[in-house]
PADOFI-12340 format. One line per 10 residues: number of its first residue (from 1); their letters; for each residue x, y, z of C-alpha. Coordinates in nm, 2 decimals, padded with zeros to 4 digits. Layout:
! residues N
NUM = A = X,Y,Z; ...
END
This chain:
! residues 278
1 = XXXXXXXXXX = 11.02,10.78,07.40; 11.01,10.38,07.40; 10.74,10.29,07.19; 10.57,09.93,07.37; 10.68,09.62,07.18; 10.44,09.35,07.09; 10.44,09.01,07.31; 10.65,08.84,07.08; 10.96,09.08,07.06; 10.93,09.14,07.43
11 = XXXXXXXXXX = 11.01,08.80,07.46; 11.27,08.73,07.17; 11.42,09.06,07.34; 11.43,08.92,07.72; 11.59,08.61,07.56; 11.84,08.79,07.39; 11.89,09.05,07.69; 11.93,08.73,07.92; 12.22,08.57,07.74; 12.42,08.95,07.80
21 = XXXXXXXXXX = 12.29,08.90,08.18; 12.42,08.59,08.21; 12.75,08.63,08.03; 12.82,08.96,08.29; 12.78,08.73,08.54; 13.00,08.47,08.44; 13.26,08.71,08.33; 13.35,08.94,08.61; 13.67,09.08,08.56; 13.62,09.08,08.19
31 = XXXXXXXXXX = 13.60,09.44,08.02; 13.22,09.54,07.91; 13.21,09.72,07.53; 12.83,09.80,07.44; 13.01,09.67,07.10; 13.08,09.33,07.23; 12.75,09.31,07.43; 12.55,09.38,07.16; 12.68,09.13,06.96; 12.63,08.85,07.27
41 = XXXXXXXXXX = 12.25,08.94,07.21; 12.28,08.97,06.84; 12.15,09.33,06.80; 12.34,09.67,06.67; 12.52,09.85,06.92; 12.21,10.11,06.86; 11.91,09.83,06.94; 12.11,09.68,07.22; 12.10,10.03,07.38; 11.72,10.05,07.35
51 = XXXXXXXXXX = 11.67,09.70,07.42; 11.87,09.66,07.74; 11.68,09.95,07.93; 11.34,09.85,07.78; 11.36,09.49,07.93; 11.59,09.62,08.24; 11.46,09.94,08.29; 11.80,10.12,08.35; 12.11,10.16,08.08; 12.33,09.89,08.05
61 = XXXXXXXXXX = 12.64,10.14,08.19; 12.39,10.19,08.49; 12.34,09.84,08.53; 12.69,09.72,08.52; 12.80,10.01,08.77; 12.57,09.83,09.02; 12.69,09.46,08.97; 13.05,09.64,09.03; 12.92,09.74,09.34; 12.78,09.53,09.47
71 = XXXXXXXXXX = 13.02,09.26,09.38; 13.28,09.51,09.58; 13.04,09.51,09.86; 13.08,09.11,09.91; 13.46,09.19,09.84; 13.46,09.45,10.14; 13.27,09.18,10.34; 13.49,08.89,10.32; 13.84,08.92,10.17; 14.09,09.12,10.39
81 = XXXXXXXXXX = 14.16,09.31,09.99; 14.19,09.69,10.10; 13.94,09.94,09.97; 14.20,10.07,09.68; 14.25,09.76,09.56; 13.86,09.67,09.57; 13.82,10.02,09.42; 14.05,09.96,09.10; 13.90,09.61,09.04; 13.56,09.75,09.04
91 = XXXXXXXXXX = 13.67,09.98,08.73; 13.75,10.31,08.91; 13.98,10.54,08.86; 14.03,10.67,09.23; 13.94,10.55,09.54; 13.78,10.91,09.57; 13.52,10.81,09.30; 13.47,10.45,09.43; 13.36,10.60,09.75; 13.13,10.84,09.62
101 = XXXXXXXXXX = 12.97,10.56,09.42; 12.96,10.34,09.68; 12.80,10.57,09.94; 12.50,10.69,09.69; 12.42,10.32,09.66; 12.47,10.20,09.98; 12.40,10.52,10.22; 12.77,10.45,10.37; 13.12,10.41,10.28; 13.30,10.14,10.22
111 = XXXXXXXXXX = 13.53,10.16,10.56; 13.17,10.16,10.78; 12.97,09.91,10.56; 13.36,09.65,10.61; 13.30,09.75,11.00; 12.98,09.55,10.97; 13.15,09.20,10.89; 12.87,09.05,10.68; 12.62,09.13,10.39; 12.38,09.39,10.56
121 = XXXXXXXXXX = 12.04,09.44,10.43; 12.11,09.67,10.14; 12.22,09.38,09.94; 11.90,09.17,10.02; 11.66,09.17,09.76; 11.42,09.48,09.77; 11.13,09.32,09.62; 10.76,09.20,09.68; 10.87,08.83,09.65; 10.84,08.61,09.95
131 = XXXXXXXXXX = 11.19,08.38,09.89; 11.31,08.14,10.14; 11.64,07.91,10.09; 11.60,07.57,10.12; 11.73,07.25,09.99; 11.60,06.99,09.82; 11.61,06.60,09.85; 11.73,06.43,09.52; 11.37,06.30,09.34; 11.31,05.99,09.10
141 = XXXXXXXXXX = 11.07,06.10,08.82; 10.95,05.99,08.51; 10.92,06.25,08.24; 10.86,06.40,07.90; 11.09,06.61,07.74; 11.00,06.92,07.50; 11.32,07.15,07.32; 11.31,07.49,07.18; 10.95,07.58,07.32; 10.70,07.60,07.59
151 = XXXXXXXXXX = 10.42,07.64,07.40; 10.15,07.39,07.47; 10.35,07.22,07.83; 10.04,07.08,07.94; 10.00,06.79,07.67; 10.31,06.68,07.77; 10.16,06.59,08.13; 09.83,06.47,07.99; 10.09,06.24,07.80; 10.31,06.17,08.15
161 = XXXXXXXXXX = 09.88,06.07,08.31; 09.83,05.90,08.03; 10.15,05.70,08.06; 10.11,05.65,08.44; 09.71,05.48,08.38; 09.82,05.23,08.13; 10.06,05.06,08.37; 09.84,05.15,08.67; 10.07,05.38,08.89; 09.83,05.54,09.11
171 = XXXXXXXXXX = 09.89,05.91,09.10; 09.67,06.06,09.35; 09.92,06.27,09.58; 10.17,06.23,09.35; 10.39,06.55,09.29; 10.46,06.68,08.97; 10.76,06.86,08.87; 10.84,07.08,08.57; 11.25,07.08,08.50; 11.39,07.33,08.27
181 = XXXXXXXXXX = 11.71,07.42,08.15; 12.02,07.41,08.33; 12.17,07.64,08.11; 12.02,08.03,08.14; 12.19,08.16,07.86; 12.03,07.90,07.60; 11.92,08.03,07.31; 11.54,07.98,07.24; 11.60,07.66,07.00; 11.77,07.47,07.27
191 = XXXXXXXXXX = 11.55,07.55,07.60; 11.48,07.24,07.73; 11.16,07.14,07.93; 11.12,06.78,08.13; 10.74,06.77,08.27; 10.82,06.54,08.55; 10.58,06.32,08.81; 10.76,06.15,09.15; 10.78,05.78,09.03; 10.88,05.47,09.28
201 = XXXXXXXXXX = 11.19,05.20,09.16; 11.03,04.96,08.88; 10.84,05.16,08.65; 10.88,05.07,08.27; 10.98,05.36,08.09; 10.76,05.32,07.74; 10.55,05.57,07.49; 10.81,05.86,07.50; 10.79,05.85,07.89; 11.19,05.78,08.04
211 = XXXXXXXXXX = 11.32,05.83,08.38; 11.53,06.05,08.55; 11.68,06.16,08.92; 11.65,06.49,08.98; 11.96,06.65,09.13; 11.92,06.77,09.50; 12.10,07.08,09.70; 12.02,07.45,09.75; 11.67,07.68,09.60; 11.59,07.96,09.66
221 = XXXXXXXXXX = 11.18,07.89,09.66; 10.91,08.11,09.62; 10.56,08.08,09.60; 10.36,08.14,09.32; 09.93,08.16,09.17; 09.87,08.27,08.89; 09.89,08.23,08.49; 10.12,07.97,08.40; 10.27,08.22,08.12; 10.44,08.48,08.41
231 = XXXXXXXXXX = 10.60,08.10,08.56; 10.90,08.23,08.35; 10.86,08.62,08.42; 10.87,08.45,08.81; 11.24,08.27,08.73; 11.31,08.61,08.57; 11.27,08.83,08.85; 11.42,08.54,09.09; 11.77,08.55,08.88; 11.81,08.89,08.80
241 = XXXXXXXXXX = 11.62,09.11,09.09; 11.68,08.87,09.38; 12.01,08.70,09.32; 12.26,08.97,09.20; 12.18,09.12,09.59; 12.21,08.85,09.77; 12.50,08.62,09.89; 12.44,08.37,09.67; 12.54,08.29,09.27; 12.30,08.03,09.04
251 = XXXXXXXXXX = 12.45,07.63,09.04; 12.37,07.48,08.71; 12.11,07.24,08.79; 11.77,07.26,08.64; 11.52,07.55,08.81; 11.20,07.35,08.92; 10.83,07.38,08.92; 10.66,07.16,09.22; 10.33,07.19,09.14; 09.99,07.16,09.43
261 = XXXXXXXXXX = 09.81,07.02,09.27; 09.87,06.89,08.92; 09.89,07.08,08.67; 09.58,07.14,08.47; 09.40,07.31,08.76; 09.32,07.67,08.74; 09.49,07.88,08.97; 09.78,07.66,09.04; 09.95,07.69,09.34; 10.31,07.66,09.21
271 = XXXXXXXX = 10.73,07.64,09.41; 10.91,07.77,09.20; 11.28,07.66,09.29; 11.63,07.83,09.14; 11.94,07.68,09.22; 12.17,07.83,09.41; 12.49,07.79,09.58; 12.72,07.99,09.79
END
């Protein structure tokens, strides 16, 4: 039985859990020890075990036989590889076994689903999340940086208004943006958080306020109200639920938070943007 964990070691565990994520990810043909996972997040082979399927809710040897699917499913979709080859590189031992994998998760083998000639909607995310793909002008902001917290995000923008009164940049319309790391796997000492407002050409940088552009290109955007502390259970579910099943991979750029209105305002209405490419 899993006994709950408090609020605190559920998120030092997602943390750790995330950098393992993120490392299968980057490292597809690579082979996957629980023994070298578990030392990625930092915990005995035993804790990882418990860890993994208490923030993932399924064992990490469950979890990884679904990324090998479903990266073999993109494979079947758009290489001319045959289904042997695709069946070996997805770690199995016949294509006999690749097959019978394949159709439990997918409801067809992999000869009918290459007959479609695209994606179909078994690999689209099968979640409540309303997620459209768009992309994104480059922005000019002026910002406040924290690192290695997001505890207590909103004095940095009563800073950034602050800032923004004293040399009289009218704000009212003005969006504000919340940038955070570019780098998933980050370990909790280096996450990096820019609280952001759109600034025009001219502005004096002073009083711990500097200036930035934003990088533009492709989000997948949702739509969020609600607490501000589920903002990063939102980017959560959007890189782990959404992407792995869909045709996209993340682009290191920073995931943002366009924020209607400011924030400050209880609910907020909140974009929240990952970066994607193809």
């Amino acid at each position: 039985m899993l006994v709950p964990m408090k609020q605190t070691t559920i998120k030092d565990y997602r943390r750790r859990v995330l950098r393992v994520l993120a490392h299968l990810d980057g490292n597809p043909d690579a082979p996957v020890t629980v023994a070298a996972l578990a030392d990625v997040a930092g915990f005995s082979p035993y804790h990882f075990h418990r860890a993994f399927r208490s923030i993932v809710g399924e064992s990490i040897g469950e979890y990884v036989r679904a990324l090998r699917l479903d990266r073999a499913a993109r494979r079947l979709a758009r290489s001319d590889a045959s289904v042997t080859d695709i069946a070996f590189a997805s770690g199995y031992l016949s294509v006999e076994a690749f097959s019978r994998a394949f159709s439990a998760r997918f409801g067809q083998s992999p000869s009918t689903f290459r007959s479609f000639g695209a994606v179909p909607p078994a690999l689209v995310a099968q979640s409540d999340l309303e997620i459209s793909v768009e992309r994104l002008d480059p922005v000019r902001v002026a910002y406040v940086r924290q690192t290695g917290s997001f505890d207590n995000i909103q004095a940095l923008y009563d800073r950034l208004y602050a800032w923004a009164d004293r040399i009289g940049l009218d704000t009212t319309g003005v969006r504000a943006i919340g940038a955070s790391s570019d780098d998933v796997s980050a370990a909790a000492e280096a996450v990096r958080y820019d609280a952001c407002i759109e600034c025009p050409a001219g502005a004096t940088p002073a009083d711990g306020v500097s200036m930035q552009t934003l990088p533009g290109g492709a989000y997948a955007v949702t739509r969020y109200q609600g607490p501000y502390d589920r903002i990063g259970e939102m980017f959560w579910r959007l890189l782990f639920e959404w992407l792995p099943r869909t045709e996209y991979a993340f682009e290191k750029r920073p995931c943002l938070e366009l924020y209607y209105p400011s924030p400050g305002r209880a609910p907020p209405t909140v974009h929240l943007c990952l970066p994607i490419r193809q």
